[in-house]
N, C-alpha and C positions, 0 to 999 in steps of 0.2 A: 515426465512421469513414466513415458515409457520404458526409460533403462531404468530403472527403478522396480517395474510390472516386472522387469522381463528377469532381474537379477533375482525375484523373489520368485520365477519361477510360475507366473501366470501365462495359460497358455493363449490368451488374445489380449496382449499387454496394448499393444495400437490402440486396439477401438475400444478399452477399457479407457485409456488416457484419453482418446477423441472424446469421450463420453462426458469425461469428470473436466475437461478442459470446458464442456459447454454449462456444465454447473458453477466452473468458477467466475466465468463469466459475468453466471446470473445472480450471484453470492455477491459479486462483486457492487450490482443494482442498488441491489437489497442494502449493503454496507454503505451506501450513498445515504438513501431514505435517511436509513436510521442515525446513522450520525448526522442527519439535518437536523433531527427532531431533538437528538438527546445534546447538540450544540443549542439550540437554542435556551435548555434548560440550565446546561452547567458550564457554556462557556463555547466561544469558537475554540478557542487556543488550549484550554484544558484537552476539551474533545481529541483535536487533534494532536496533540502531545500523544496523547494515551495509544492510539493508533496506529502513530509511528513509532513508538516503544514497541509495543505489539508486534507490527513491522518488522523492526531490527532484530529484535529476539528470536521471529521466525527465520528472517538472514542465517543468525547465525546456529538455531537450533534445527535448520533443514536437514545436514550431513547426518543428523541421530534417525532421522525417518526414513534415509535412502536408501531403496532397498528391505525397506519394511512390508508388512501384510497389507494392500491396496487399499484396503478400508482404512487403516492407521494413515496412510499418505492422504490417498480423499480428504480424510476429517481436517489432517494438519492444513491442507492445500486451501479447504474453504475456510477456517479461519483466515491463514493469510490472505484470500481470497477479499474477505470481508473490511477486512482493515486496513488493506492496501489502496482499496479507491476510493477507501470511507474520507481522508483529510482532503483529496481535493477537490470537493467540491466546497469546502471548507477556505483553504487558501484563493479559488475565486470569489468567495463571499466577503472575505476580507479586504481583497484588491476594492470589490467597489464601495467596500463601508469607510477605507481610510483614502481612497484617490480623489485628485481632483476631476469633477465632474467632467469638464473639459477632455479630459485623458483617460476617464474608464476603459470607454474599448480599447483604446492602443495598447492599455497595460493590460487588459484580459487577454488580448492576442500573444502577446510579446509571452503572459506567462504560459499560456497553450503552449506557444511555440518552442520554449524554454522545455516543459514537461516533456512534450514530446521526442526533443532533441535528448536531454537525460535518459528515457527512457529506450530509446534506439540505442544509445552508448552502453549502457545496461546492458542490453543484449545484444551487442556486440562484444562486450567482453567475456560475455561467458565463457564462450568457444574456448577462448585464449585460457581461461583461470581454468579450466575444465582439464584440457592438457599439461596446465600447472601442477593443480592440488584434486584432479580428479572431481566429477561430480560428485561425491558427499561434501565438500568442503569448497567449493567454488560459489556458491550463495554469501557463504559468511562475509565474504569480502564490500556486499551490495549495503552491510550494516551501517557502514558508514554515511550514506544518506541520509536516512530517517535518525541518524542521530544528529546529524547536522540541522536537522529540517526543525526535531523536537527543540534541540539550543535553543532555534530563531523564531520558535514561536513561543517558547517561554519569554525570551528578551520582548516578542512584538507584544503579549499579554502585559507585559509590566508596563507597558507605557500610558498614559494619559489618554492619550488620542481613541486607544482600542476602545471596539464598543464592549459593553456588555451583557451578562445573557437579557432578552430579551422578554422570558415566559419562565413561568415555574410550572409548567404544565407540559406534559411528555407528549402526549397527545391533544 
């Protein structure tokens, strides 16, 4: 967000970004909660389809905001902000609704561990796609995960085994 502040010509583009980086943070909490709540009502795997659509689109609709008026970035960044932590708490839900009891932790580890490592590659490749195609257009490339992600949880909701929603009740 900083070269972004600073392209659009704000003059404390840093601690404008340090600022909105501790909101996304907390958008990010909040995007948890509530996708617990509104999975229960209309589905884990809808929930999370939706999220990571959401997701991707902002992948690939970032380079239209870079470089835009701070307030237009913010707004964009907590959405993505919101959506982006909102399925996984979603895909550990599902690890221990379809695992065998015996294996829950190994497979909540192993998926931590997985998320994690993805998430380090992520952002290691930026650097590289940045010097590529410039930061307006170096996100787009991240799309392809949440659309892989959405595939595999449309396939895992079609199956038998998956639970379903749980409450018709939001709150």
């Amino acid at each position: 967000m900083t070269v972004s502040f600073t392209q659009y010509g704000h003059k404390d583009a840093a601690a404008l970004a340090a600022l909105a980086g501790f909101a996304l943070i907390g958008i990010g909490a909040v995007g948890c909660v509530v996708a617990g709540l509104l999975a229960n009502r209309y589905g884990r795997t809808t929930l999370t389809i939706i999220s990571m659509v959401v997701s991707g689109a902002c992948c690939v609709t970032a380079g239209f905001v870079f470089g835009a008026s701070p307030l237009y970035v913010i707004a964009f960044c907590l959405v993505w902000g919101f959506v982006i932590v909102a399925d996984s708490a979603q895909f550990s839900a599902s690890i221990t609704e379809l695992t065998d009891p015996n294996y829950v932790g190994t497979a909540l580890t192993m998926q931590t561990c997985l998320g994690f490592l993805l998430t380090l590659l992520s952002i290691r490749i930026i650097p590289s796609l940045v010097e590529w195609v410039t930061w307006q257009w170096a996100f787009a490339f991240l799309a392809v995960g949440p659309a892989i992600g959405a595939w595999s949880m449309f396939r895992l909701g079609r199956t038998p085994a998956f639970p379903r929603p749980i409450s018709r009740s939001v709150f």
